[in-house]
MARLUM-352320 format. One record per residue (C-alpha): residue in three letters; x, y, z. Coordinates in Angstrom, 3 decimals. Layout:
N
+------+----------+----------+----------+
: rest :        X :        Y :        Z :
+------+----------+----------+----------+
:  ALA :        X :        Y :        Z :
...
+------+----------+----------+----------+
end
This chain:
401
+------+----------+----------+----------+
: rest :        X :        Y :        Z :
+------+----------+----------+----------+
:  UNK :    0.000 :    0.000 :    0.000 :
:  UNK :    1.212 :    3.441 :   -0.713 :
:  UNK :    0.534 :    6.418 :    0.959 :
:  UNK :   -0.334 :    9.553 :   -1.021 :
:  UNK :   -1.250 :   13.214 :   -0.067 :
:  UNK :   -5.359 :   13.674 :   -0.968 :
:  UNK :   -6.489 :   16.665 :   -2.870 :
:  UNK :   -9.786 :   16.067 :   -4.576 :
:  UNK :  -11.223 :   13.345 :   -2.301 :
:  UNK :  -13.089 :    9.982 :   -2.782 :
:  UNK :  -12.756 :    6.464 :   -3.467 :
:  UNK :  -12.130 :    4.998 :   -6.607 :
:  UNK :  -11.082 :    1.712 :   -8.112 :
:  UNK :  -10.309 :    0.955 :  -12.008 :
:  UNK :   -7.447 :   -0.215 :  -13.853 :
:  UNK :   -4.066 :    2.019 :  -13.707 :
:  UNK :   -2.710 :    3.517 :  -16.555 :
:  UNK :    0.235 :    5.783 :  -17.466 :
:  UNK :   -1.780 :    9.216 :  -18.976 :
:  UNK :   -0.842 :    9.484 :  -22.735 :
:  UNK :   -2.905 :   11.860 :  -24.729 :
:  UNK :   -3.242 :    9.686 :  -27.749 :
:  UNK :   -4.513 :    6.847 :  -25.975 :
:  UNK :   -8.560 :    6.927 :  -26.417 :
:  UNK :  -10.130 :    5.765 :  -22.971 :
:  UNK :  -13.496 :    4.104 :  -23.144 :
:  UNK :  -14.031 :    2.700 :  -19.536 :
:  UNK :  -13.295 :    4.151 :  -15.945 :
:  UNK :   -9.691 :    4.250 :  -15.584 :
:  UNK :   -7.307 :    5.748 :  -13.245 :
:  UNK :   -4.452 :    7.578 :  -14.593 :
:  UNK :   -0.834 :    8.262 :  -13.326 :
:  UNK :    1.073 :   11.321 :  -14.535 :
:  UNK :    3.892 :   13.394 :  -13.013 :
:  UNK :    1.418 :   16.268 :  -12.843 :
:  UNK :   -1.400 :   17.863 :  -13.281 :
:  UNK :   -1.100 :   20.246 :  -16.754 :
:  UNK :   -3.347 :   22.199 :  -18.137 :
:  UNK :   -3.504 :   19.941 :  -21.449 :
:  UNK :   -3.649 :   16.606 :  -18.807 :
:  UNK :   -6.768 :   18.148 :  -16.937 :
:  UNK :   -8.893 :   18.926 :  -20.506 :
:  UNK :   -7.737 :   15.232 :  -21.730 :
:  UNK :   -9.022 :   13.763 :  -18.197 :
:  UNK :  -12.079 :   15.879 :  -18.493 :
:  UNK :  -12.752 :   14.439 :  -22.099 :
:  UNK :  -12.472 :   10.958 :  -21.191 :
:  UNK :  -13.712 :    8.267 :  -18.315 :
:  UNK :  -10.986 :    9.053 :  -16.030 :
:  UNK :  -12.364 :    8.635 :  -12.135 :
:  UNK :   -8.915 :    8.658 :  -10.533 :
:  UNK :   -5.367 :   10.498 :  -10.496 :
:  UNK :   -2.558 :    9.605 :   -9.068 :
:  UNK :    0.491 :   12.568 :   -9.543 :
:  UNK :    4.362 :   12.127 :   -8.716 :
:  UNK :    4.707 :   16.265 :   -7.479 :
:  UNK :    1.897 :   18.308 :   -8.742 :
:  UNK :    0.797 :   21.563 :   -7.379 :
:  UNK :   -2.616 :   21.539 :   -5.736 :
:  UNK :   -2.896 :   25.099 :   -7.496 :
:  UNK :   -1.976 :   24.898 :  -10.397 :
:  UNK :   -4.115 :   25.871 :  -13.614 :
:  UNK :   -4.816 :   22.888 :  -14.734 :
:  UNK :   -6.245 :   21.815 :  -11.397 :
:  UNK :   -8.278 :   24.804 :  -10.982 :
:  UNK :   -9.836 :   23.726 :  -14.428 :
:  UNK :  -10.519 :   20.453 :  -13.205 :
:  UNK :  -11.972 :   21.817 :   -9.951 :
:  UNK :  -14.574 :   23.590 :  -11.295 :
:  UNK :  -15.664 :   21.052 :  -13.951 :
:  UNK :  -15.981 :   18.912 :  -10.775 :
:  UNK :  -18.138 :   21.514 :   -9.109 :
:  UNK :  -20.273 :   21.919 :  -11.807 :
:  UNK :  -20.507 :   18.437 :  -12.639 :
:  UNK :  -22.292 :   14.962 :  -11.342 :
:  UNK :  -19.092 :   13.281 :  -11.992 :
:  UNK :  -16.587 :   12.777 :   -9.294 :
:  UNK :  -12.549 :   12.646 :   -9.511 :
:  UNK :  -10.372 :   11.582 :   -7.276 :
:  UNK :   -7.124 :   12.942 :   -7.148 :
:  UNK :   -4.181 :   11.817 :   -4.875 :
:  UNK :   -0.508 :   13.297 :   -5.311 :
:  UNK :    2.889 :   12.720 :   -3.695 :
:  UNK :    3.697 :    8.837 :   -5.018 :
:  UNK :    6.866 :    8.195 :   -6.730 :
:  UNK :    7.092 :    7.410 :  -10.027 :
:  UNK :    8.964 :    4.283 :   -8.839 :
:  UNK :    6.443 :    3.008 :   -6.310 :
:  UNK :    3.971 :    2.879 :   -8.970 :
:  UNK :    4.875 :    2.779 :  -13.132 :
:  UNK :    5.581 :   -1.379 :  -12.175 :
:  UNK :    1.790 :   -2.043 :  -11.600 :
:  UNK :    0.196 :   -0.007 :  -14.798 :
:  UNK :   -2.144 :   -2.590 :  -16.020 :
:  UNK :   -3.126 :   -3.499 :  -12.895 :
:  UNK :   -6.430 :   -2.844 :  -10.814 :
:  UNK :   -5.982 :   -0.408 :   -8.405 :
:  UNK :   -7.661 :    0.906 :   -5.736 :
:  UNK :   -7.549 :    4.829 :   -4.286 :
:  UNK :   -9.022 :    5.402 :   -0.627 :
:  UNK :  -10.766 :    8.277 :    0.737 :
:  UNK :   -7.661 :    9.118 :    2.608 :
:  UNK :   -4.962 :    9.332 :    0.229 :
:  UNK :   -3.957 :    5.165 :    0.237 :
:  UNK :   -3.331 :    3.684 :   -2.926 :
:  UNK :   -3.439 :   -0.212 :   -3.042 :
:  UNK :   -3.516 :   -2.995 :   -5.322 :
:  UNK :   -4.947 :   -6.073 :   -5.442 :
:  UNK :   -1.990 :   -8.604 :   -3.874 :
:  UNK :   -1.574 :   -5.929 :   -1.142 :
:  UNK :   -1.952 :   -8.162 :    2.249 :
:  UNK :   -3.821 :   -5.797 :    4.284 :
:  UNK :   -7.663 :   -6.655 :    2.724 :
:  UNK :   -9.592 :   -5.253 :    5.361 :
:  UNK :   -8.238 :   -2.191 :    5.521 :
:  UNK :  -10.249 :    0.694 :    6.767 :
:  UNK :   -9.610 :    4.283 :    5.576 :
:  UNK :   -8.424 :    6.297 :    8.151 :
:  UNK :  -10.175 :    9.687 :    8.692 :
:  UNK :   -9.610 :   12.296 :    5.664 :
:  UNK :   -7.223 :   14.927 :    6.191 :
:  UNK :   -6.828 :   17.274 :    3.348 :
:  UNK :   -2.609 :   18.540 :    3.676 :
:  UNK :   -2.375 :   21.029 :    0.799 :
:  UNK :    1.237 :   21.780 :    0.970 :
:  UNK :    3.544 :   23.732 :   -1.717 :
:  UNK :    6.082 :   22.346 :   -4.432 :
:  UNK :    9.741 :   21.758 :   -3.559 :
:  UNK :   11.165 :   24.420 :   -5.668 :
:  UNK :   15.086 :   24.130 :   -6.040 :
:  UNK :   16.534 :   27.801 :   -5.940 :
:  UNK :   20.176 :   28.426 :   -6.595 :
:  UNK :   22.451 :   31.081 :   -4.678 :
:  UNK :   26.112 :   32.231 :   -5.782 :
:  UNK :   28.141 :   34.307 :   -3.412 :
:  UNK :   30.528 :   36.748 :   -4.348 :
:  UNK :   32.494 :   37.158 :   -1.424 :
:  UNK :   34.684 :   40.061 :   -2.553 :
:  UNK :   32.069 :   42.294 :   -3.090 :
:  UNK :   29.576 :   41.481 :   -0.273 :
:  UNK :   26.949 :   40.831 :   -2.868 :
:  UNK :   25.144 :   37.336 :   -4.303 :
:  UNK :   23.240 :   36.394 :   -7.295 :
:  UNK :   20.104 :   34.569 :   -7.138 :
:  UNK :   18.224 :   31.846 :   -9.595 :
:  UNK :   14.528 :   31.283 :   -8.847 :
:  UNK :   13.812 :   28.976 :  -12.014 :
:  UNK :   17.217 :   27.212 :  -12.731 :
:  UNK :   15.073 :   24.342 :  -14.717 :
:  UNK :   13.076 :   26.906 :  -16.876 :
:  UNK :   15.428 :   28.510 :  -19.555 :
:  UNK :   14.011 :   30.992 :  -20.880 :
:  UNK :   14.569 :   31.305 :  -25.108 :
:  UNK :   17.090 :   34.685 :  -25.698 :
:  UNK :   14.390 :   36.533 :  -27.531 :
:  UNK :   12.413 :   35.894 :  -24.256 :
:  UNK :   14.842 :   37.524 :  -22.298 :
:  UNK :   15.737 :   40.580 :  -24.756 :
:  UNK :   11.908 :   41.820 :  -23.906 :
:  UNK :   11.209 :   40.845 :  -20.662 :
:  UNK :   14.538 :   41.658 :  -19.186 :
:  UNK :   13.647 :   45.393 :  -18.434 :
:  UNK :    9.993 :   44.170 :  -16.991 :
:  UNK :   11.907 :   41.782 :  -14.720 :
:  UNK :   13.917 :   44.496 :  -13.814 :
:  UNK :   11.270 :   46.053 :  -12.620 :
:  UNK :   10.433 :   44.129 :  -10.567 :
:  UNK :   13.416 :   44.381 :   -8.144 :
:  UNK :   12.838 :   48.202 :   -7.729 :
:  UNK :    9.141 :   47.724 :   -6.715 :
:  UNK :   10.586 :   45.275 :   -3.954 :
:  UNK :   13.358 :   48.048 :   -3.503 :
:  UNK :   16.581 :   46.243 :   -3.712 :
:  UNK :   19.553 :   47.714 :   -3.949 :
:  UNK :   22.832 :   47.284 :   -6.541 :
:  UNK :   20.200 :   44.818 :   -8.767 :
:  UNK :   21.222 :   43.776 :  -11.677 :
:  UNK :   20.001 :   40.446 :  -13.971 :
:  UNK :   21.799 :   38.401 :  -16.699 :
:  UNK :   21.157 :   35.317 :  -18.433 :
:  UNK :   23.431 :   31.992 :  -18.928 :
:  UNK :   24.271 :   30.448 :  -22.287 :
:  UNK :   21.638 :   27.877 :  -21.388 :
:  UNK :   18.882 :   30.056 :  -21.058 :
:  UNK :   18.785 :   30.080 :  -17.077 :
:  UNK :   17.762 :   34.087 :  -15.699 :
:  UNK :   19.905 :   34.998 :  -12.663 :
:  UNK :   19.401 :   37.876 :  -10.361 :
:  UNK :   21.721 :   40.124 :   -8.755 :
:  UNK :   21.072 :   40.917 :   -4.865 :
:  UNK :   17.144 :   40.006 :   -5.010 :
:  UNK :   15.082 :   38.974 :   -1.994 :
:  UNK :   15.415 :   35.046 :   -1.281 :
:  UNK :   12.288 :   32.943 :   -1.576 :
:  UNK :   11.833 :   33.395 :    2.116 :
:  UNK :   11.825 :   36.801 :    2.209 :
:  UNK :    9.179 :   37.029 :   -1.144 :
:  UNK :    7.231 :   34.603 :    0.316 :
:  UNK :    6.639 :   36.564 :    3.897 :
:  UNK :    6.315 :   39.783 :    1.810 :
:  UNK :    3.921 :   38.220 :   -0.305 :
:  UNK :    1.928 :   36.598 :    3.024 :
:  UNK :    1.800 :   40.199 :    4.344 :
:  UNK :   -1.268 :   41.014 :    3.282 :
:  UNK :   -0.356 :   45.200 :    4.505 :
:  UNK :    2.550 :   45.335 :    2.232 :
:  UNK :    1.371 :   43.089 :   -0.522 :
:  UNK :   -2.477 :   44.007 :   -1.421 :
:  UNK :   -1.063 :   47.958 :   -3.213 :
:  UNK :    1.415 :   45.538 :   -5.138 :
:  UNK :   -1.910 :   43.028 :   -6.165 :
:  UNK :   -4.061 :   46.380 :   -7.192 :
:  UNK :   -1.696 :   47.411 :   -9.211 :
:  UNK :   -0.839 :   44.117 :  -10.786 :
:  UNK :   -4.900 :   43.820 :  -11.248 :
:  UNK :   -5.017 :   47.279 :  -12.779 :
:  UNK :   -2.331 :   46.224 :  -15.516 :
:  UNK :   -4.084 :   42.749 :  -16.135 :
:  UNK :   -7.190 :   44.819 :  -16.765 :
:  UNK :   -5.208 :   46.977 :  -19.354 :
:  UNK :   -3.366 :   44.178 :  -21.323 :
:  UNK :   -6.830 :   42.971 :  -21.884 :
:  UNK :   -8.225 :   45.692 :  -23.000 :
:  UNK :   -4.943 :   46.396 :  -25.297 :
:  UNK :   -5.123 :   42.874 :  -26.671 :
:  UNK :   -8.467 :   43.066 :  -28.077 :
:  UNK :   -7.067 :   45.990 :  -30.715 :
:  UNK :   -4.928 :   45.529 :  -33.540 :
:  UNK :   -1.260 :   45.649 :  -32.694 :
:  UNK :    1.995 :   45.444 :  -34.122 :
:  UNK :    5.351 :   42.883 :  -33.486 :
:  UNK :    6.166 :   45.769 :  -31.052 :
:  UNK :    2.998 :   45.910 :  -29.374 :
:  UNK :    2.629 :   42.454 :  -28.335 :
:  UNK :    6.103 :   42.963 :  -27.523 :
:  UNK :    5.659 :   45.651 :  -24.864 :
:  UNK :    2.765 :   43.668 :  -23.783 :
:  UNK :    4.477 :   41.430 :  -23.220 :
:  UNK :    7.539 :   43.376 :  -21.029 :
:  UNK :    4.973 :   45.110 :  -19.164 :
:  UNK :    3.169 :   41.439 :  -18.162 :
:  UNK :    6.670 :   40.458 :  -16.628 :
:  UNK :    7.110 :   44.003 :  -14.882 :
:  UNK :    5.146 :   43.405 :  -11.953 :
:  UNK :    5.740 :   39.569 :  -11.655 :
:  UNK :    7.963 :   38.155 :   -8.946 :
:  UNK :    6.235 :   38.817 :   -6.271 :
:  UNK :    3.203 :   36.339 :   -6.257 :
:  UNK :    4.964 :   33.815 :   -8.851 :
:  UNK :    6.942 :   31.565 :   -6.465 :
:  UNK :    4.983 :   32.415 :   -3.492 :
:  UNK :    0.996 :   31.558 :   -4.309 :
:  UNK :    0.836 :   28.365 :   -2.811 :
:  UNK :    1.647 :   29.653 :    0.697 :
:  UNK :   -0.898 :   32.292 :    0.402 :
:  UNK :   -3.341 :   29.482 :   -0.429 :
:  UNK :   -2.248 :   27.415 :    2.283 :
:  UNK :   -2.665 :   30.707 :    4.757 :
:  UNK :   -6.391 :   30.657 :    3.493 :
:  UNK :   -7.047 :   26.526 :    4.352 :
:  UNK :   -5.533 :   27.400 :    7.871 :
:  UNK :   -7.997 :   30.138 :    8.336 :
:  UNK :  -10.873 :   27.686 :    7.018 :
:  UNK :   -9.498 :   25.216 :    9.228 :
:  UNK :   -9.527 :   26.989 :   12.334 :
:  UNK :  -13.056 :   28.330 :   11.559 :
:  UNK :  -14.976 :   25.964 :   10.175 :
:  UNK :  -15.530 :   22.287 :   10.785 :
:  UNK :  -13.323 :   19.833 :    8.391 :
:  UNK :  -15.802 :   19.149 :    5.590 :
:  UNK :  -16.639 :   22.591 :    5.251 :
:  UNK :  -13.299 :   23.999 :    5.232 :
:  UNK :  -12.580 :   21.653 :    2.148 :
:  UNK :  -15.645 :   22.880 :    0.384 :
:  UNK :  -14.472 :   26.505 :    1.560 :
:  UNK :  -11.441 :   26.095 :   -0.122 :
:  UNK :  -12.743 :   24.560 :   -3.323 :
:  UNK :  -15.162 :   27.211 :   -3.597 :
:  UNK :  -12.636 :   29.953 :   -3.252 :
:  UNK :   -9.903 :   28.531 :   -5.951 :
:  UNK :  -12.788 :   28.519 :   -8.714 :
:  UNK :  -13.711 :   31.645 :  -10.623 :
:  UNK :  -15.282 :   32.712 :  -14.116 :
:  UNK :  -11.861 :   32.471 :  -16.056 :
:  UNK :  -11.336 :   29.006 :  -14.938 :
:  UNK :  -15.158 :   28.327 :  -15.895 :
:  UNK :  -14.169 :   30.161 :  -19.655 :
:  UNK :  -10.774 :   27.759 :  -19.787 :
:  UNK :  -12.965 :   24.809 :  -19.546 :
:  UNK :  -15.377 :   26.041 :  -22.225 :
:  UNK :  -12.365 :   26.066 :  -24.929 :
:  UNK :  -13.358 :   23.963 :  -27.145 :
:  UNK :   -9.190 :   23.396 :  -28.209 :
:  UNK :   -7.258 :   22.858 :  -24.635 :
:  UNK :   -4.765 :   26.179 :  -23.766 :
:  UNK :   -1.023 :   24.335 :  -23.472 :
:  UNK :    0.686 :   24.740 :  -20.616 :
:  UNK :    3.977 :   26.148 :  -22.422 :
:  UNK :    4.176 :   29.717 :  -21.598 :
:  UNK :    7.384 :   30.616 :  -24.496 :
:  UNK :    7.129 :   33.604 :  -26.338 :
:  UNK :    7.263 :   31.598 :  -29.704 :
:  UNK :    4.828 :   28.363 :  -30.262 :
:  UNK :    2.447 :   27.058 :  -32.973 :
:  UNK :   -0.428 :   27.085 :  -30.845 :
:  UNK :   -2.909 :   29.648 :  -32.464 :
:  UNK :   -4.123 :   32.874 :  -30.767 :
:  UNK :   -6.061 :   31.888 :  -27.986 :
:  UNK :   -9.621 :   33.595 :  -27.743 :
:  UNK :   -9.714 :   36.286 :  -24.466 :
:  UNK :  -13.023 :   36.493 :  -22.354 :
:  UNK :  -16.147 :   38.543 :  -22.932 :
:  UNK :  -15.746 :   39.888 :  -19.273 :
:  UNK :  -12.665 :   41.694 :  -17.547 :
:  UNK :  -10.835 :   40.709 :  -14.765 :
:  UNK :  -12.812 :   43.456 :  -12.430 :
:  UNK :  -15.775 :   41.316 :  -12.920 :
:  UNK :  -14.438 :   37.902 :  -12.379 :
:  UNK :  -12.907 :   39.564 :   -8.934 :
:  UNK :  -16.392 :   40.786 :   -8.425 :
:  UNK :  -19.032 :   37.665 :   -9.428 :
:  UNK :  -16.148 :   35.513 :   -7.884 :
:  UNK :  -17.100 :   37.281 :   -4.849 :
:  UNK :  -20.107 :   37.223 :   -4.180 :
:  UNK :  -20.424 :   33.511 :   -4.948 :
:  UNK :  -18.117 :   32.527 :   -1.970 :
:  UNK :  -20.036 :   34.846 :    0.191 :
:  UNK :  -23.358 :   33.292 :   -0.614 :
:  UNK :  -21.908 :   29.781 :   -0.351 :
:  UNK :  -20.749 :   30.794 :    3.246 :
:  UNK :  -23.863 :   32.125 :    3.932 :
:  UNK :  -25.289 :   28.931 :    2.813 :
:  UNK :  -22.999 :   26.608 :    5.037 :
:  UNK :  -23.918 :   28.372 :    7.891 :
:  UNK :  -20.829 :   30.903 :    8.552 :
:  UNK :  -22.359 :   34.269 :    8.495 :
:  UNK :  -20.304 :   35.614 :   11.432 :
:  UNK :  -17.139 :   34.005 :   10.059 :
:  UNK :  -17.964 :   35.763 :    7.043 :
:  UNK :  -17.978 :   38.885 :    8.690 :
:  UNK :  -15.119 :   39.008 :   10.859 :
:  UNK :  -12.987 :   38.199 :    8.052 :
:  UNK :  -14.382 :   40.122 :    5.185 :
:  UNK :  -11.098 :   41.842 :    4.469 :
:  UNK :   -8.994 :   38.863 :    4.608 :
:  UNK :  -11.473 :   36.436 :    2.256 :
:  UNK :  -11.532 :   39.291 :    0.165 :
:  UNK :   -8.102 :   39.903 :   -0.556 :
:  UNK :   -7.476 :   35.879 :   -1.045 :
:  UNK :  -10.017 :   36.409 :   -3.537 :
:  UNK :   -8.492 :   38.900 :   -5.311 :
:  UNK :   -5.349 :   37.095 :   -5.287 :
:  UNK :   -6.668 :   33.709 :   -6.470 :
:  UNK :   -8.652 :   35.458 :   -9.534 :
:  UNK :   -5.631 :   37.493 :  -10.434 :
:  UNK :   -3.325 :   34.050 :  -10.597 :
:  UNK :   -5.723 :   32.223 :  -13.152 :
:  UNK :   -6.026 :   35.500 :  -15.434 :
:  UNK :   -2.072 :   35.676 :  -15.417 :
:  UNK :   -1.757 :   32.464 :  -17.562 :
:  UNK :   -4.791 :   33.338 :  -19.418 :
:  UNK :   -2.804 :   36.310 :  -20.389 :
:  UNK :    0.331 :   35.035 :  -21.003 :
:  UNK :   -0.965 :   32.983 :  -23.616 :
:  UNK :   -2.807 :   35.232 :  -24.910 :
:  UNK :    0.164 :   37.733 :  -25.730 :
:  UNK :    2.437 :   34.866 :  -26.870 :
:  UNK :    0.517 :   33.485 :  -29.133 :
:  UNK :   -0.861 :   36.229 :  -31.101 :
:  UNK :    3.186 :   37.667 :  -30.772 :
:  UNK :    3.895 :   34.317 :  -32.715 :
:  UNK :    1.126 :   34.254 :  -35.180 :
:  UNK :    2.570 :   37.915 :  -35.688 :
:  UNK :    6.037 :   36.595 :  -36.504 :
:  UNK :    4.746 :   33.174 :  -38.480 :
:  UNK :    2.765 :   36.148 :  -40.698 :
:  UNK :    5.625 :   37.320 :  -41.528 :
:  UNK :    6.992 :   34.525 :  -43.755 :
:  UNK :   10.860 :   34.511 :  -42.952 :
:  UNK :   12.667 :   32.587 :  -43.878 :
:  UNK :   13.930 :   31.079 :  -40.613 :
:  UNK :   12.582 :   28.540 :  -38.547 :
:  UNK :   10.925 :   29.317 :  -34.910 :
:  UNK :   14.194 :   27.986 :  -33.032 :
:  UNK :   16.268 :   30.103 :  -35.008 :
:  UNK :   14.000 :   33.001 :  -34.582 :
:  UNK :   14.226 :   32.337 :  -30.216 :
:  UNK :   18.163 :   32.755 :  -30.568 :
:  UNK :   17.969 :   36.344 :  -32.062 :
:  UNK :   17.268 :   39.579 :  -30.141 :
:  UNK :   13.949 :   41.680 :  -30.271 :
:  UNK :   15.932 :   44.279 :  -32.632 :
:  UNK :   17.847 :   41.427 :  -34.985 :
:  UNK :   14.382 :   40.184 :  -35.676 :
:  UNK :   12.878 :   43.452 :  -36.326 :
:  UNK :   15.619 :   44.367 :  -38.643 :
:  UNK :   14.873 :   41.035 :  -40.105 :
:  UNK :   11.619 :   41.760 :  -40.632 :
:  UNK :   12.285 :   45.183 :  -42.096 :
:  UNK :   14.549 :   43.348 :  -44.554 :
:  UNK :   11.877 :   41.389 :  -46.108 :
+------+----------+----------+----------+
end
């Protein structure tokens, strides 16, 4: 028997596969992936898929929330348990297994047969992210990597570099500086270790001006998208996405996890992992389900995916209708005075959660129609030689033709 970490709860029993997204499913299966994409959750939405079982997935991240609210909105139920190795488990694919309301995977030669699930305890918990630190001794300063297994392509970097920059003046650093490897990797000078964004970002006092603002300039690269714009355009779009980024990008799962704590202390078990549920689903996860072609997870300026479609409604709106929906379903759960003594708080979670999903919405958005922009073009260059030139060598190019 293994022991997993539940996130969408349940029991379920079918036969375990490995996912593959060519493989057509026409019975219940359960389905075993390293994690939980935004491409994996529209496949396991399409198909008779009543369990997951994830190596290290994020209980947060897009593709989940997708999944979450189909599950909401849906008579179907999905069980979802994370945190088994890859080793534990690829051996028995083929084999019938069985997922327990608690998290406990088992298969059918496991001894114990009368087990008895224990009682359900929901332990949302955030990624291990690997961050890399070089000291230079001489001059009392350090450099910093928050992604070092995310390159980032070098046209990437030639428009996002100033945005990013940006970033480490709103957090007012001092002697900053950023430069990118040969491999692709983004390294900062003298920026605030993950500890240090991750308690700024959990103070709601110093972080909600830094969220209004970052809401503000979703609300305007919406609005800017919807015109007709230029290779330059998406471009700055695309800087100005990145300029007010850091902050809440490493950091939203323990804001998340600050919320379930506050449910949990308030509100009895069940209803703290309805609370939660509730909270992380709002009207652009709702429009990402209605695609009828699934968003890909990729996030790189240059990609073959076609211009994604943007939402009849701004983010003001989602922050709003999201809103009062969680304060109605407290209402209905019984949790009026809760509600009340913590308006501010639920609120700003709120407000947090809604602006997270609309930043991938976004970034796709931009990227792909900056793509489309260059494939219009008709140079003659493929995309991966295109991602090794600057901004300005592939305007000149351009300019050339």
């Amino acid at each position: 028997m293994i022991n997993g970490n539940c996130i969408f709860t349940g029991n379920a029993k079918a036969l375990l596969c490995e996912f593959d997204p060519e493989r057509i499913i026409n019975e219940d299966t359960i389905v075993f992936l390293d994690s939980l994409t935004t491409e994996a959750a529209y496949y396991i939405i399409r198909n008779p898929i009543i369990g997951i079982i994830t190596e290290q997935s994020s209980f947060a991240t897009h593709g989940a929330n997708i999944l979450r609210v189909f599950i909401q909105n849906s008579s179907r139920k999905i069980v979802w348990v994370s945190g088994v190795r890859r080793e534990s488990i690829i051996c028995r694919i083929g084999e019938s297994v069985q997922i327990y309301e608690d998290g406990t995977v088992a298969f059918s030669d496991d001894k114990n047969h009368d087990y008895v699930p224990k009682e359900t305890t929901i332990r949302y918990s955030p990624l291990n992210r690997k961050v890399l630190i070089e000291y230079n001794l001489s001059s009392k300063s350090y450099n910093i990597c928050y992604w070092p297994n995310r390159p980032f392509i070098r046209l990437s970097y030639s428009i996002i570099k100033d945005g990013l920059l940006n970033n480490l003046k709103i957090l007012k650093c001092n002697d900053y500086g950023i430069f990118q490897t040969k491999e692709g990797i983004i390294w900062f000078k003298n920026a605030p270790f993950l500890k240090d964004l991750i308690n700024l970002a959990r103070n709601m006092d110093y972080s909600n001006p830094i969220l209004s603002s970052q809401i503000k300039m979703y609300d305007s690269l919406s609005t800017s998208l919807k015109g007709d714009l230029s290779l330059l355009d998406l471009a700055n779009l695309y800087r100005r996405y990145f300029s007010e980024w850091l902050l809440f990008h490493n950091t939203y799962e323990y804001l998340l996890i600050d919320i379930y704590h506050l449910f949990c202390e308030n509100l009895n078990t069940v209803d703290a992992y309805k609370a939660m549920n509730k909270l992380m689903s709002c009207k652009v996860d709702a429009w990402m389900l209605e695609q009828t072609r699934a968003i890909q997870k990729s996030k790189n300026i240059l990609t073959n995916e076609l211009p994604i479609a943007l939402p009849d409604f701004s983010i003001y709106e989602d922050i709003e209708i999201t809103t009062n929906c969680f304060f109605k379903y407290l209402l209905e759960l019984g949790y009026s005075s809760f509600s009340k003594a913590f308006r501010k708080e639920l609120e700003y979670y709120i407000r947090f959660f809604v602006t997270k999903e609309w930043k991938f919405v976004l970034v796709k958005a931009i990227s792909t129609r900056f793509s489309a922009k260059v494939r219009s073009f008709g140079l003659e260059k493929s995309l991966d030689e295109i991602a090794q030139m600057e901004l300005d060598q592939l305007t000149d190019l351009i300019k050339a033709y």
